[in-house]
N, C-alpha and C positions, 0 to 999 in steps of 0.2 A: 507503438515503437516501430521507429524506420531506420534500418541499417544505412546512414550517411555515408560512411567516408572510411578509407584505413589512411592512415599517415605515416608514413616511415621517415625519423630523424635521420638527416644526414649532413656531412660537413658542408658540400655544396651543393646548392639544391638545385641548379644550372645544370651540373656536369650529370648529375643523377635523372633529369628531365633528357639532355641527351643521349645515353646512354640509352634508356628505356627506347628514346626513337630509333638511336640507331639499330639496336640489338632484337626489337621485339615489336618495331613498326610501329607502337602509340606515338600520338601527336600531344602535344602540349596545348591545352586545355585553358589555361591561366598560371601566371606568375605575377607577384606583387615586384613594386617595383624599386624595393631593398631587393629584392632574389631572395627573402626569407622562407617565401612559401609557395608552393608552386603544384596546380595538379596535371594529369593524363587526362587526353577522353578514352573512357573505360567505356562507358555505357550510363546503365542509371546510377551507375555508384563508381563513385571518384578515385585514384588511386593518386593520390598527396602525398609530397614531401616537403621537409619543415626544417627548415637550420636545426642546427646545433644551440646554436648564439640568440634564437626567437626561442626555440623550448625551455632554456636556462632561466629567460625573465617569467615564463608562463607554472613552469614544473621547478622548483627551485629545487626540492627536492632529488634531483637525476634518475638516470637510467645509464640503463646499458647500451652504450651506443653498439649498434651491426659489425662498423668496423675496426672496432677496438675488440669483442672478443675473435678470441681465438680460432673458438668455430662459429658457426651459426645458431641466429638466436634459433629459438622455439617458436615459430612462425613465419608463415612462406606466403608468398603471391604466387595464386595459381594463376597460369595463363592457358586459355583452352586453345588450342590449333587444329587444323587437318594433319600436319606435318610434323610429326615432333623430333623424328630425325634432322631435316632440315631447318628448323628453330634454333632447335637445342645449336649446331653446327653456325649458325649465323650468330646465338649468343655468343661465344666461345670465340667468333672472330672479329667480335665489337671490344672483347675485354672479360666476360666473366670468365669465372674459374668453374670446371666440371667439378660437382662432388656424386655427380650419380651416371649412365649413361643410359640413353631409351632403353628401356625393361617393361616388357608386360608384367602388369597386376595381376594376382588371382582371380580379380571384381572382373577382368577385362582391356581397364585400362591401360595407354601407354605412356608412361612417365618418365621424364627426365628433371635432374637438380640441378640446378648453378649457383655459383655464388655472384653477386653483380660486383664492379668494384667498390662500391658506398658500403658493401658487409650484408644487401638483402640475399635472400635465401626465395631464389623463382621456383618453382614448380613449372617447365612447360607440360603438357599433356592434352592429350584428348578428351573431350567430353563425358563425363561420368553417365552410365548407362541409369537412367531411373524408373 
């Protein structure tokens, strides 16, 4: 087993693809050419977003969309930086909302929360010591 892909639904999967570039420097990777699906270059493993309106035909069943609750869901994209004051402060002036500010870990690290506007839940921070 090889860990592919995370996908996060979103209503637009354009504005969610810019957002990530402006706020956190990923480049776009691939979009289909509905806009229904679209990834980042992350590295070896993709970080995808998927309509709303392509996961309805796939998942008929639903979910909970990001931007529809209230708070954030139960799962985050970590993003590793040098800088996590200056990240965090560049997300923030792209569009997400703070729910956390850079705070040292007890482990070490240094971590900050945001919310992007599509309802994901970012982690920026520094590299986890292992």
């Amino acid at each position: 087993m090889k860990f592919g892909y995370t996908i996060v639904y979103v209503e637009n999967v354009k504005e969610s693809l810019a957002f990530f570039e402006r706020a956190f420097g990923l480049k776009t990777s691939f979009l289909d050419e509905a806009a229904g699906y679209g990834e980042l270059d992350t590295g070896a493993t993709a970080l995808a977003f998927a309509s709303h309106t392509l996961m309805a035909e796939l998942l008929p069943g639903g979910y909970v969309s990001g931007q529809e609750s209230a708070r954030p869901l139960g799962v985050e994209i970590g993003l590793f930086v040098d800088d996590v004051a200056t990240a965090h402060q560049q997300a923030l002036a792209c569009g997400a909302v703070e729910l956390a500010a850079p705070k040292r870990t007890p482990w070490g690290q240094l971590v900050a929360f945001v919310r992007c506007p599509d309802g994901t839940l970012v982690e920026i921070c520094t590299p986890t010591q292992r």
